[in-house]
N, C-alpha and C positions, 0 to 999 in steps of 0.2 A: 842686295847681292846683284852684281852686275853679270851678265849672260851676253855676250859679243858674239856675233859672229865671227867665222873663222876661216883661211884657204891655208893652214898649217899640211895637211895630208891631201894625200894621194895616195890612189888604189892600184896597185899592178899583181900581174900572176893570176886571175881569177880565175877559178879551179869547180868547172861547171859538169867535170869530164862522168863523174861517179849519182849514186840516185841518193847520195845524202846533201843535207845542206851546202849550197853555193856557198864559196867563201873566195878570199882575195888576201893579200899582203898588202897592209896599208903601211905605207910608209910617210914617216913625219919628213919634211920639206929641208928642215933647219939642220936636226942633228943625225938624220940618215936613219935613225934607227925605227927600226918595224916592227911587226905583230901579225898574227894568219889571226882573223877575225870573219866572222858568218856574216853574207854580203857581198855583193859585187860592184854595185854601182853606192857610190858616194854621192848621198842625194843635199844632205847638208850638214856644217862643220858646228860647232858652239864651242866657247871658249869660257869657262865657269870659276870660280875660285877653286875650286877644289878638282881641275883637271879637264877632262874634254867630253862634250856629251856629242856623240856620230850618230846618224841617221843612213841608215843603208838597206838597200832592198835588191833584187833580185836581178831588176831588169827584164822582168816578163810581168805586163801588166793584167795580161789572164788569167794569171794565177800568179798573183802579189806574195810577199812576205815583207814587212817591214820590221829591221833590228835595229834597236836603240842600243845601244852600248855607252858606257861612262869607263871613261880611260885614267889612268891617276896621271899627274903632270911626268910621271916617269915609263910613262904606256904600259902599265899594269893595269890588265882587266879591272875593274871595281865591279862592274856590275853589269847583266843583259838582261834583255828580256827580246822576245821574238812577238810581235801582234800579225795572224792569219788566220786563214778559214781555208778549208778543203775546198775546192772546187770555185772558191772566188775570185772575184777580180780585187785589184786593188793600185791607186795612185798616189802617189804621194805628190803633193801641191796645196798651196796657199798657207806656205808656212810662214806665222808671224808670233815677233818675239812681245809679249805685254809688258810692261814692265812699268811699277808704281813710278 
């Protein structure tokens, strides 16, 4: 199974204004079309068989959130999950792909 990296998206509209989850309009590069997704900063892109896996966090590294999200090739949710802790820090760095 091949996992490529990816510069398909782009984040605009980040919507930090409220005390629930940050979130952003990501928008795909090629066909224009978008999605409002929890995240503000697009930290990195993957491009998989079965659609796109995003890396997104907050942009406050005092108190991190990081959301993985899996997009379908037609930017249908498939799946999230959020990794955080109250009151921590958190960075996202030294991301690498393994691959047999």
């Amino acid at each position: 199974m091949d996992i490529l990296e990816s510069t398909e998206f782009e984040t605009l509209d980040t919507d930090n204004s409220d005390a629930g989850i940050p979130s952003c309009r990501l928008v795909h590069k090629i066909t224009g079309k978008s999605i409002s997704i929890a995240g503000c900063v697009l930290e990195k892109q993957l491009k998989t068989p079965i659609g796109h896996l995003l890396f997104l966090t907050e942009g406050n590294p005092y108190e991190e959130a990081l959301y993985i999200h899996l997009l379908g090739s037609d930017l249908i949710l498939l799946d999230s999950i959020e990794i955080s802790a109250n009151y921590r820090s958190g960075l996202f760095r030294n991301f690498k792909i393994n691959q047999p």
